[in-house]
C-alpha atoms as one frame of an Amber mdcrd trajectory, in Angstrom:
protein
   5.590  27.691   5.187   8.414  28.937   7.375  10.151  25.714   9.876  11.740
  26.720  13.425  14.406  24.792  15.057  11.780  23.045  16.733  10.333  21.240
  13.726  13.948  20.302  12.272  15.204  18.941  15.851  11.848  16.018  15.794
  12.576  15.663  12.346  16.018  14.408  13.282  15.173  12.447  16.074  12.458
  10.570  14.312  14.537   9.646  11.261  17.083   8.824  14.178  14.497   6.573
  15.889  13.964   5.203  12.643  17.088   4.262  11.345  17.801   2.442  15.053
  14.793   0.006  14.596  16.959  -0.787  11.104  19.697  -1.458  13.065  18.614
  -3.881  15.638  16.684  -5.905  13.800  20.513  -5.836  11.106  21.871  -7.888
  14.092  18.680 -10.453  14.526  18.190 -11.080  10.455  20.479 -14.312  10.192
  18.590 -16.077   6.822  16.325 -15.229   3.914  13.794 -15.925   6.025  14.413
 -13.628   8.611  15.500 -10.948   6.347  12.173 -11.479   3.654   9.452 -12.584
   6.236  10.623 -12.471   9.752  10.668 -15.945  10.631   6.736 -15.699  10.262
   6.704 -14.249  13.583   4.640 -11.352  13.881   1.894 -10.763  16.702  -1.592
  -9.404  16.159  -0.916  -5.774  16.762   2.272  -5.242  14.603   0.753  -7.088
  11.633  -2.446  -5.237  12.180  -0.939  -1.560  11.564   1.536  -2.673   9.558
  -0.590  -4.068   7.014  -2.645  -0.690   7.345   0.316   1.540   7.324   2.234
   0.035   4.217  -1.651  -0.276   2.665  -2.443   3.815   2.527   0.962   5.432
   2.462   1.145   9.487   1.806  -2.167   8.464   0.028  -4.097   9.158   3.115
  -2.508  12.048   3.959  -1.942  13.777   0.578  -3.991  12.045  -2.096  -7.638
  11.444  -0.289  -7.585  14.967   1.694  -6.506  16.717  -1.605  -9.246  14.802
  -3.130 -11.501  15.938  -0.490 -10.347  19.538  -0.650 -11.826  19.784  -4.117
 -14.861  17.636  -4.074 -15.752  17.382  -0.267 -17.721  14.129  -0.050 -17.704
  12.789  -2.757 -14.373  11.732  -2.393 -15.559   9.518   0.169 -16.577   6.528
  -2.310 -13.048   5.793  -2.004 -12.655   5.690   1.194 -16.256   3.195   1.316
 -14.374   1.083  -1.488 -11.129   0.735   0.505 -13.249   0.053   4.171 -15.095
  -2.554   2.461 -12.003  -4.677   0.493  -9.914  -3.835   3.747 -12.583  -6.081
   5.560 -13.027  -8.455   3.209  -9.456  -9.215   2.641  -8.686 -10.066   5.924
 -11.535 -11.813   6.278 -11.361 -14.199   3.406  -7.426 -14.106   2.449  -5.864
 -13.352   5.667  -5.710 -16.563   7.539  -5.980 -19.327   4.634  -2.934 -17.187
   2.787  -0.815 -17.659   6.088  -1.880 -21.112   5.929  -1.564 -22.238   2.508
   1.645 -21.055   2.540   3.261 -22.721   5.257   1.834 -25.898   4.660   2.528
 -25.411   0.465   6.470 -25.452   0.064   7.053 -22.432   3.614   6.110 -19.872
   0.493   8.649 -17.001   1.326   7.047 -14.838  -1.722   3.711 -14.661  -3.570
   5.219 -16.121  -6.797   6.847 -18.525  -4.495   3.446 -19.295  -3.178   1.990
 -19.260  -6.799   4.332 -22.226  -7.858   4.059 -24.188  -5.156   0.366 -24.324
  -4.820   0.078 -25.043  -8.647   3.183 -27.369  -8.626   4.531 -25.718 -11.494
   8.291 -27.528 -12.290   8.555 -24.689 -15.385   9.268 -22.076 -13.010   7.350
 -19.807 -15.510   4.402 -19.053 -13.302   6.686 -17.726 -10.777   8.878 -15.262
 -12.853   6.027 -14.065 -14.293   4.755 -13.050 -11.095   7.500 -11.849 -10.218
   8.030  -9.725 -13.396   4.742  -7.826 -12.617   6.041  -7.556  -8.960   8.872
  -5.398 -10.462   7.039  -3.320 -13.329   4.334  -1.924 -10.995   5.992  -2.224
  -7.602   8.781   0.406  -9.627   5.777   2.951  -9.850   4.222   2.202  -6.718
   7.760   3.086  -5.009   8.369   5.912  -7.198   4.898   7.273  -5.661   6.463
   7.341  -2.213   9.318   9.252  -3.013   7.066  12.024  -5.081   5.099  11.904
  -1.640   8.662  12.574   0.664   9.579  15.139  -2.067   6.439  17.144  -1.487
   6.774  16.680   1.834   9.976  18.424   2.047   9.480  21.335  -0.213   6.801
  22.088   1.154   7.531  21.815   4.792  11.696  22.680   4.728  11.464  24.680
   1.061  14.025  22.501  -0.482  13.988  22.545  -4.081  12.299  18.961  -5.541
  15.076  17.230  -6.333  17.024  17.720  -3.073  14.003  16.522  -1.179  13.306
  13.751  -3.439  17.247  12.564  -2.863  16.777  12.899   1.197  13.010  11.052
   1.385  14.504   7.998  -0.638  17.944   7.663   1.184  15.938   7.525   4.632
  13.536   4.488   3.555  16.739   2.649   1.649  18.544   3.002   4.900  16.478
   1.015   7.308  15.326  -1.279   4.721  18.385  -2.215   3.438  19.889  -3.379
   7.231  16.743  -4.307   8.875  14.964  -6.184   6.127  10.931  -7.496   7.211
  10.614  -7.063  11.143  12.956  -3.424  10.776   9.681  -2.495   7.807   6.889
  -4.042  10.309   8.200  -2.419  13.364   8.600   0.465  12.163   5.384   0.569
   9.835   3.890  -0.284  13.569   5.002   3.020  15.060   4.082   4.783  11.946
   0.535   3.620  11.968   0.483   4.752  15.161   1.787   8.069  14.539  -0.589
   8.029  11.105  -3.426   7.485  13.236  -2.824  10.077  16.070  -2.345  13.007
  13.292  -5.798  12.042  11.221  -7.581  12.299  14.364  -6.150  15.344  16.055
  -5.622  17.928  12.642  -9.210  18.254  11.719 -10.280  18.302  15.132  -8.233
  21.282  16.374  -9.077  23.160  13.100 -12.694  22.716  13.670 -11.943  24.145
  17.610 -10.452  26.943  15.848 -13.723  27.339  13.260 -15.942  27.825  16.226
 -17.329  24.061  16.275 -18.610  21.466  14.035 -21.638  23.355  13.194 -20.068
  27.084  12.358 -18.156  24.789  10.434 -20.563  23.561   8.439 -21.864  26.596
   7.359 -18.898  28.026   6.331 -18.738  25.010   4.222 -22.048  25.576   2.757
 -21.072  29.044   2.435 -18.623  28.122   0.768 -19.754  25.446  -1.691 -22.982
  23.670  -0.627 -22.043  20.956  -3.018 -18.893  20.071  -0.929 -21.337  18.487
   1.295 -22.793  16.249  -0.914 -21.870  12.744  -2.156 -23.176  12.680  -5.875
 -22.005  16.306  -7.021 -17.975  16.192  -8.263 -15.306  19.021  -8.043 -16.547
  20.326 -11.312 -20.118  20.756  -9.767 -21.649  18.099 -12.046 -23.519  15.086
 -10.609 -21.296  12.229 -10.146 -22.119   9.252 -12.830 -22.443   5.342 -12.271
 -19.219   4.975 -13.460 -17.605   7.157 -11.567 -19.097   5.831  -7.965 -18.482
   2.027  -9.234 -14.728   3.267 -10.323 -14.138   4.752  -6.826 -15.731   1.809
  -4.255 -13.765  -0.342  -6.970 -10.703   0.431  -5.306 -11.779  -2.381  -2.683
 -11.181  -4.845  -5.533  -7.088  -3.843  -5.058  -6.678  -5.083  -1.721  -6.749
  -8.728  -2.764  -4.014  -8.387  -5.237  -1.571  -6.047  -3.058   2.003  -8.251
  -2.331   3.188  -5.660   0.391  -0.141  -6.400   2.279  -0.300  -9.994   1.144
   2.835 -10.621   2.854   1.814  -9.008   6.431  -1.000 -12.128   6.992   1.956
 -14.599   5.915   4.275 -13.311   8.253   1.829 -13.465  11.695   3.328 -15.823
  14.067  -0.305 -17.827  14.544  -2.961 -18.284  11.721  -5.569 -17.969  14.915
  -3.826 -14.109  15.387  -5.572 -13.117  12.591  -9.068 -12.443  13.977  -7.548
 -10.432  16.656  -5.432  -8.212  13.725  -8.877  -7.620  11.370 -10.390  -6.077
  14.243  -7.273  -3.824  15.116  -6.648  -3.141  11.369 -10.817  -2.392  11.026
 -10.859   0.286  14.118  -7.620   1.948  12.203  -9.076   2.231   8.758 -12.480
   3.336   9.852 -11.270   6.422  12.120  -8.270   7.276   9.687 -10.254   7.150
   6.192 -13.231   9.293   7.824 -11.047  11.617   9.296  -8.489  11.887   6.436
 -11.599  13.029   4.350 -12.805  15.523   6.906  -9.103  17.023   6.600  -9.650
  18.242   3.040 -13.587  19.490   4.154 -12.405  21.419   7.322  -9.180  22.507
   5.505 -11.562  24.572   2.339 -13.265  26.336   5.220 -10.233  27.158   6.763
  -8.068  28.489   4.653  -9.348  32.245   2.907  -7.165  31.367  -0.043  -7.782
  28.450  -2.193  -4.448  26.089  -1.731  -2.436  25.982  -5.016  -1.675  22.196
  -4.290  -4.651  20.700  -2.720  -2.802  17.608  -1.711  -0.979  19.957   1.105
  -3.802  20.697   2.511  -2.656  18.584   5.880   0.687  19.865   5.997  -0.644
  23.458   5.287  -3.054  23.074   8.648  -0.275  21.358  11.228   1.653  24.362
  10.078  -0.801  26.981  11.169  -2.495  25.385  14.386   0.098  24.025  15.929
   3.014  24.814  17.988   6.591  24.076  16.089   7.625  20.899  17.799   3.940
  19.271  18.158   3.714  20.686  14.682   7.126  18.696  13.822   5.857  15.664
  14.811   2.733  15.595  13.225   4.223  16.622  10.036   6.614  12.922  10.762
   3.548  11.293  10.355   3.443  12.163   6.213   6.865  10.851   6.289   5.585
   7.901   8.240   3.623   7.401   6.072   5.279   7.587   2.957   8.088   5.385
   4.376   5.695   2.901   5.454   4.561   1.750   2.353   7.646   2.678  -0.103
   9.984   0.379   2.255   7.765  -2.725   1.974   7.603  -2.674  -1.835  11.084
  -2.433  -2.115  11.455  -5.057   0.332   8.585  -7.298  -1.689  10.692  -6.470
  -4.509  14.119  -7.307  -3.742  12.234 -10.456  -2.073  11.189 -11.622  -5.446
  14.016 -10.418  -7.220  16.558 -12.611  -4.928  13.923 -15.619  -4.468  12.200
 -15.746  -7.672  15.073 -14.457 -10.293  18.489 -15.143  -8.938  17.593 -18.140
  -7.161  15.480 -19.686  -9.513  17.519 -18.484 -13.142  20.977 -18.163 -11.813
  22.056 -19.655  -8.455  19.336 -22.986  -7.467  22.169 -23.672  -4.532  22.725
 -20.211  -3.209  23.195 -19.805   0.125  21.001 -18.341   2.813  24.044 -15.641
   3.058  24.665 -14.921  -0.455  20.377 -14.409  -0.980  20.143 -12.083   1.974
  22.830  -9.645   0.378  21.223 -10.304  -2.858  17.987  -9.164  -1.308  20.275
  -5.990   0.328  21.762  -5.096  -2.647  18.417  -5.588  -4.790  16.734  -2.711
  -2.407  19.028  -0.099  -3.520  19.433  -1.070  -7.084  15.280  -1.093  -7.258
  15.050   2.054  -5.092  17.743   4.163  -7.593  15.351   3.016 -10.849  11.936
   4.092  -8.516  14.513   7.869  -7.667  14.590   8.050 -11.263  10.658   7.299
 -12.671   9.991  10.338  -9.545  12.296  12.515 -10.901   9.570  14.350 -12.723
   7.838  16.726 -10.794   5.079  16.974 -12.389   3.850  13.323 -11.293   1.108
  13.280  -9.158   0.942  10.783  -5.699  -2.834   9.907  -6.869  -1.708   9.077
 -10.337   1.037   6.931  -9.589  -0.634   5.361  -6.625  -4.015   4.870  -8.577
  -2.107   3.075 -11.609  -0.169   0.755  -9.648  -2.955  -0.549  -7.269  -5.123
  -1.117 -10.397  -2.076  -3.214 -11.808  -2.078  -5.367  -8.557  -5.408  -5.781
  -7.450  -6.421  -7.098 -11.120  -3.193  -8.985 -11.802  -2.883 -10.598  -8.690
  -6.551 -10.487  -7.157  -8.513 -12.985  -8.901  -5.613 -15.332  -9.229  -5.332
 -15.165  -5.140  -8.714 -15.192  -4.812  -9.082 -18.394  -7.107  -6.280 -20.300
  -5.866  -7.560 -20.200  -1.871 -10.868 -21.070  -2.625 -11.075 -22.819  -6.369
 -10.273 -26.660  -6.418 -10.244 -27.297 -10.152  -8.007 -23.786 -10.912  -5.046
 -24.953 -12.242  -1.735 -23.347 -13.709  -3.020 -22.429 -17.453  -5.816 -20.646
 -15.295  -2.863 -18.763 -13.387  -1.125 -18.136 -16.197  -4.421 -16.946 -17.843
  -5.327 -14.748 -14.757  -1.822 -12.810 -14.722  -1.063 -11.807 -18.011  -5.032
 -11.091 -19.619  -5.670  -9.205 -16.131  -2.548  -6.796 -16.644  -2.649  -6.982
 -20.469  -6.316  -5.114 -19.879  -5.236  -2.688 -17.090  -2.145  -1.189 -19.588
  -4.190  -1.019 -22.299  -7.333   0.628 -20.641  -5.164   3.037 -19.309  -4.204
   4.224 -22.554  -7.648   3.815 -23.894  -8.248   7.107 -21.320 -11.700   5.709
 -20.831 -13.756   7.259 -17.821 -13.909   3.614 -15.886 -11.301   2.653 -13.029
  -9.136   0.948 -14.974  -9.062  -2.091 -12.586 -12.701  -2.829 -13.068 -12.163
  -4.479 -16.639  -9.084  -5.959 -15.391 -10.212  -7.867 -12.544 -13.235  -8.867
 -14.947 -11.250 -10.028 -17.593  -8.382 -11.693 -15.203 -11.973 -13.747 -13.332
 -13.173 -14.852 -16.571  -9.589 -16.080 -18.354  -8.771 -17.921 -15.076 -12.589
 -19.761 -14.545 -12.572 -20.895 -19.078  -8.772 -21.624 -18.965  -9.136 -23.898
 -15.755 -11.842 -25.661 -17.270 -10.825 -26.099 -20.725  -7.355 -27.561 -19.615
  -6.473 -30.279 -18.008  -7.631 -31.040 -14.303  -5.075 -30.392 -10.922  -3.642
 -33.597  -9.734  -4.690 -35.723  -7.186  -1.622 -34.012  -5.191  -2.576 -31.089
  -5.739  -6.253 -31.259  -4.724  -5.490 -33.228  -1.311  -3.606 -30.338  -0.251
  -6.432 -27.927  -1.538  -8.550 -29.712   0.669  -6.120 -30.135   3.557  -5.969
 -26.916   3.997  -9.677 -26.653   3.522 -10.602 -28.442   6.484  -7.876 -26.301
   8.590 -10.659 -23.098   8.368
């Protein structure tokens, strides 16, 4: 792929633009607060695509058109999974979350949420939360930076590991001064960018095919099986299992803490019907048209791709003139950076709330947690530099085993705790360790099934026969359950 001047200059200017949003809001972070969740002072449209932005990452623009490159449609079930848990979460979590944690203790984290709303003095619930936080939020990151790194090799031909180095420094910048509102506002103009790109690459290449129907044949042409849901890059017909393990990805959007945290962080509970309809327009248009990328892309291209997952970046680079073609190819970074800076940020969160707080310094000061927090994003983002340092990792992979670890770890427990008077802690407990006990060790099992299906089954059923076999919630406890209750 050869890069003019052009592409480098927007480049710079957008990590510039960047990297000044990190800077202003270094001035306005003044507590933990501030620095972890903003003050909870978000509006509708900024926690809208932020949520959305940080939620897909170089996913949507690498992963599901790469997916679609090779299996055309069938990737889709996906994308259906993900549309359907996107709604669902912000219908269901979205506003009693915000809620229930204001009202329980001003939650600042999910594991600080987790202890107050089960009134656990041990502490244990929350550092176990927070533990899991750590272990998959580690790969998650590390999945960004594999992203950036492919992004640059491909785009500027740097060799992996220099492009790895320069994608990571970049989000550890403006994450480290800005904290929160420097990752929302600048996840805001990346879902903005995101969304622009989706639309307008497979558009212009089907222009350039003739129209949507000369595109179509070619397709067919092609491989008439692209164009079918229930036929699989290998040409067989796509099993049970495999369409229940793809829509299961829905299930991951309940457990996610870098999404989680966007609904606690909206300035007014009320906000939040406003934001699901923003965040629902986004999803819809971007997950249709990030599958018609890989679809439009195999009729396109003469040659077969030898990385399907540049199948974007390998279009922009061909249709488009060098500067427009500079800022499109922004919006993978935007991408990337969008998510990998609020897991680091959920990360060093927990880290300085949940660990150091809790297990070493109970009268820390807002100061001394806020450099904690700082200091945590670098230290977490050098360990992520170092799981990515393999080339051979894949974006799906990594992203795939992390959201299973989440959404069946943290899911049913969230789920449970907003809507389930009698759960208790033991059911907590229960729900956190059996639901990522079964996602490691059906991972290694190598069985066909989404690993997060079991999980979030086993994780239901622990939390639902613990609860009831252990003692009931206290009187306290269930008052504020139904408190906040009557609030929806």
């Amino acid at each position: 792929m050869t890069v003019s001047i052009g592409t480098y200059i927007t480049f710079i200017l957008y990590f510039i633009f960047m990297l000044s949003i990190g800077i202003y809001y270094y001035t306005k972070s003044k507590d933990l607060s501030d620095y972890i969740l903003g003050g909870r002072n978000l509006n509708s449209w900024v926690t809208a695509l932020s949520a959305q932005a940080s939620d897909m990452s170089g996913w949507l623009l690498l992963g599901l058109p790469g997916a679609a490159y090779l299996s055309g449609f069938e990737a889709s079930w996906i994308a259906i999974g993900l549309l359907i848990g996107t709604y669902l979460n912000w219908k269901f979590v979205a506003k009693r979350l915000r809620q229930y944690t204001e009202h329980s203790g001003d939650a600042l984290t999910i594991p600080d949420y987790l202890e107050h709303r089960f009134k656990d003095t041990s502490k244990v619930l929350r550092i176990i939360a927070a533990t899991i936080i750590l272990v998959f939020f580690l790969i998650y990151t590390a999945s960004g930076f594999v992203a950036s790194a492919t992004l640059f090799e491909s785009v500027f031909g740097f060799n992996y590991y220099a492009a790895l180095t320069i994608g990571a420094v970049i989000v550890i910048s403006y994450t480290f001064l800005g904290g929160f509102m420097a990752v929302c506002w600048t996840d805001f103009f990346q879902g903005l960018l995101m969304f622009i790109a989706i639309l307008i690459v497979p558009t212009i290449a089907i222009i350039h095919l003739g129209g949507f129907s000369p595109t179509i044949s070619q397709i067919q042409a092609i491989d008439p099986n692209m164009l079918s849901f229930f036929i699989d890059a290998s040409g067989n017909p796509v099993t049970a299992i495999g369409v229940i393990s793809l829509l299961a990805w829905g299930l991951g959007y309940f457990g996610q803490p870098h999404i989680l945290v966007r609904f606690m962080g909206i300035r007014d509970a009320n906000a939040i019907k406003q934001s699901r309809r923003i965040a629902m327009i986004w999803v819809f248009l971007s997950l249709g048209a990030s599958v018609l990328v890989g679809i439009v892309g195999r009729a396109y291209f003469a040659t077969t791709l030898a990385n399907s997952e540049t199948v974007f970046m390998e279009l922009i680079a061909t249709l488009f003139h060098p500067v427009v073609a500079g800022l499109l190819l922004a919006a993978i970074l935007a991408a990337v950076m969008s998510t990998a800076d609020s897991q680091l940020l959920v990360t060093a969160s927990s880290i300085s709330e949940d660990f150091y707080k809790v297990l070493f310094r109970k009268n820390a000061s807002d100061k001394e947690l806020l450099w904690v927090s700082r200091c945590t994003v670098v230290i977490v983002a050098i360990i992520a530099y170092m799981i990515a340092l393999n080339p051979e990792n894949s974006v799906m992979g990594l992203v795939s085993y992390a959201w299973a670890g989440f959404g069946a770890t943290f899911g049913p427990v969230i789920l449970f705790s907003l809507y389930w008077k009698r759960m208790n802690k033991w059911g907590a407990f229960a729900g956190l360790i059996f639901g990522g006990l079964t996602t490691v060790l059906w991972k290694f099992a190598h069985h066909p099934l989404y690993e997060i299906v079991p999980g979030f089954i086993v994780a239901t059923v622990a939390i639902i026969l613990v609860s009831l076999l252990t003692k009931k919630p206290t009187s306290m406890i269930e008052k504020e359950f139904e408190h906040i209750s009557l609030m929806n």
